[in-house]
Structure formats: C-alpha cells, structure tokens
C-alpha positions as CSV (number, residue, x, y, z in Angstrom):
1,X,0.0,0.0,0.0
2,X,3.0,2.6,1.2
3,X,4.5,1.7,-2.2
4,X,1.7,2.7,-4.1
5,X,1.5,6.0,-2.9
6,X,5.3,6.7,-2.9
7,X,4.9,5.4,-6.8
8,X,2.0,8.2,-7.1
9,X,4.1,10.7,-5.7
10,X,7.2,9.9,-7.6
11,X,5.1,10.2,-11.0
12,X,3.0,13.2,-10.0
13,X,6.5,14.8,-9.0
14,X,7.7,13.9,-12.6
15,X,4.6,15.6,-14.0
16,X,5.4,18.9,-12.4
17,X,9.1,19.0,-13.4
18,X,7.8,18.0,-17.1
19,X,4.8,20.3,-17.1
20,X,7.4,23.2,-15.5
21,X,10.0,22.1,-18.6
22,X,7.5,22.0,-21.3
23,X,6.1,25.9,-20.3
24,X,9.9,26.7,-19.7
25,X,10.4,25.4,-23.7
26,X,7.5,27.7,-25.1
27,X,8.7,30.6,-23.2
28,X,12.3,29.8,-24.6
29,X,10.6,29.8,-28.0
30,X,8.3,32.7,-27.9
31,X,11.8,35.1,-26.3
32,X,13.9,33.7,-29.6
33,X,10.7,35.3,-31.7
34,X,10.4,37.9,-30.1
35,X,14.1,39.4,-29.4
36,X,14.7,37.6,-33.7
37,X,16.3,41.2,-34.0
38,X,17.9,42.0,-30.8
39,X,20.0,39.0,-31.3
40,X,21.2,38.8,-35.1
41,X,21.7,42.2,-35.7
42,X,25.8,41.9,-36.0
43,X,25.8,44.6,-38.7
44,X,23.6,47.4,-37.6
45,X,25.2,51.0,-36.6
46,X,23.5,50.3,-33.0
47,X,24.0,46.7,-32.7
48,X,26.6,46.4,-30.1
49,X,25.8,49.6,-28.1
50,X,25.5,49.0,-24.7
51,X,21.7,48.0,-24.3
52,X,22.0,45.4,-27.0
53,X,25.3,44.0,-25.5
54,X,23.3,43.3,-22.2
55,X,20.2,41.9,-24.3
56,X,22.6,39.7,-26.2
57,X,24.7,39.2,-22.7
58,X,21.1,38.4,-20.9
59,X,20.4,35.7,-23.7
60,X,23.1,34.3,-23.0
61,X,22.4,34.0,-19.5
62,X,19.3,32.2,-20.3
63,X,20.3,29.3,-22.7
64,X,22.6,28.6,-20.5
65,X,20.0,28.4,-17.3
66,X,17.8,26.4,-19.8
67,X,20.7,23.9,-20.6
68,X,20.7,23.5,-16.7
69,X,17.1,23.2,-16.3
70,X,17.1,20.1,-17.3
71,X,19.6,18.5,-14.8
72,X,19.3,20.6,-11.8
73,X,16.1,22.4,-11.2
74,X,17.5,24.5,-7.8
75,X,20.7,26.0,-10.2
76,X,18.6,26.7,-13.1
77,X,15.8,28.5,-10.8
78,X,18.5,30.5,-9.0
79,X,20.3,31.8,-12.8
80,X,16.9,32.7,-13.7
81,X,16.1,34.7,-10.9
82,X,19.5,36.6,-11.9
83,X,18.0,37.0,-15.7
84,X,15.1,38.8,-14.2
85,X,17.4,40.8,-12.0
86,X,19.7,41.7,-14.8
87,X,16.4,42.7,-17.4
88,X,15.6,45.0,-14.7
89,X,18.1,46.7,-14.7
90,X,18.9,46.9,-18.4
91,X,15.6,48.4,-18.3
92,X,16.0,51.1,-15.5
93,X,19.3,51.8,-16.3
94,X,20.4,50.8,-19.9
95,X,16.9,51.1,-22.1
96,X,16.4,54.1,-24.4
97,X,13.1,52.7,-26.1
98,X,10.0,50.0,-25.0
99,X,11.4,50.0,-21.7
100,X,8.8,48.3,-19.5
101,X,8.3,45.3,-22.1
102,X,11.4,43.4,-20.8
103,X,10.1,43.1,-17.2
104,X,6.7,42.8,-18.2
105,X,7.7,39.6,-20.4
106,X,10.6,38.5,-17.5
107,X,7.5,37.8,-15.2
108,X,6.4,34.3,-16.3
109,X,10.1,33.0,-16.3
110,X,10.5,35.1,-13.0
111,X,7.4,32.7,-11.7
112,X,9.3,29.6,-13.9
113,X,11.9,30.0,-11.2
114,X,10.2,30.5,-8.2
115,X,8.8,26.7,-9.4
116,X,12.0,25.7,-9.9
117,X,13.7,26.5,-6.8
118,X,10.7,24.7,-5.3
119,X,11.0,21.9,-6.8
120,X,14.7,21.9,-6.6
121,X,14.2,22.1,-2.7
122,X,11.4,19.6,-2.6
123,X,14.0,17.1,-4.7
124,X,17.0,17.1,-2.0
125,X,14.4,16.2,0.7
C-alpha cells in the first residue's frame, strides 16, 4: 500500500518538473521570436551599443540556465532569478526605447523559477 503511494508521488513529481520544462520550452521559444532582431543584428550601426550588448549578454544568461534546467532544477531557478534581475536593470538603467516590455515579459520566467527552486528544494528532501 506505502509503495503505491510513494509510486504516485514519484510520477505526479515527474509531471510537475515535465509540465514546469515543457512551459519553460514555449517561453524559450516565444523570447527567440520575439528578441529575432535584438540577437542577429551583427551589422547594424546600434548593434553592439551597450543595451543590445546586455540583451545579447542576458540571452546568453538564459540558454545557459535552460541547458541546466534540465539537470538541476535549484541551479537553473537560481540563474533565472539573476536573468530577471539583470532585465531590470537593463531596463531602469540601460533602455532608451519600450522600456517596461522586458520586465513585463521577464515575469512568467520570474514565476518559472520561483517553481523551480521549489521543486529543486522539494527534490534534496
């Protein structure tokens, strides 16, 4: 009987770290469509002026959180939280045009990693 429900557990456990990967991918997805220009304009006048040095810096930050999302929840959670950190401040500081769209679209993966590091924490117990 005790098996059985650890075996539920287990497998409802997997569902939330799939169902939290799955909405991590079509985030992922919909920020490459979105920032399509931010990221492959090499050859325009303004492309590496500072704001689109930390947007392409910031990108950076987050393939390499979503690489880790898939083999330890807690890291990836915790270098997500520092994405969100760093798109607020490219937008106080460092943004000269749409300046409230990076945090207003940083707030799902802001929530992503609050589920993360909860699951990541829930996993070592």
């Amino acid at each position: 009987m005790e098996t059985e429900l650890n075996d539920k557990r287990g497998k409802s456990k997997n569902r939330g770290l799939w169902i939290l990967r799955i909405l991590l991918s079509i985030y992922a997805v919909l920020y490459i469509l979105i920032g399509w220009d931010d990221f492959l304009s090499v050859n325009a006048p303004n492309s590496w002026n500072i704001e689109h040095s930390a947007l392409k810096i910031l990108f950076a930050i987050f393939v390499i959180g979503y690489a880790i999302s898939w083999k330890n929840e807690l890291a990836s959670g915790v270098i997500f939280i520092f994405w969100f950190l760093g798109m607020c401040y490219e937008n106080f500081f460092l943004c000269t045009s749409d300046c409230g769209a990076g945090i207003a679209m940083g707030i799902p993966l802001l929530i992503l990693s609050i589920f993360f590091i909860i699951y990541g924490r829930r996993k070592k117990k």
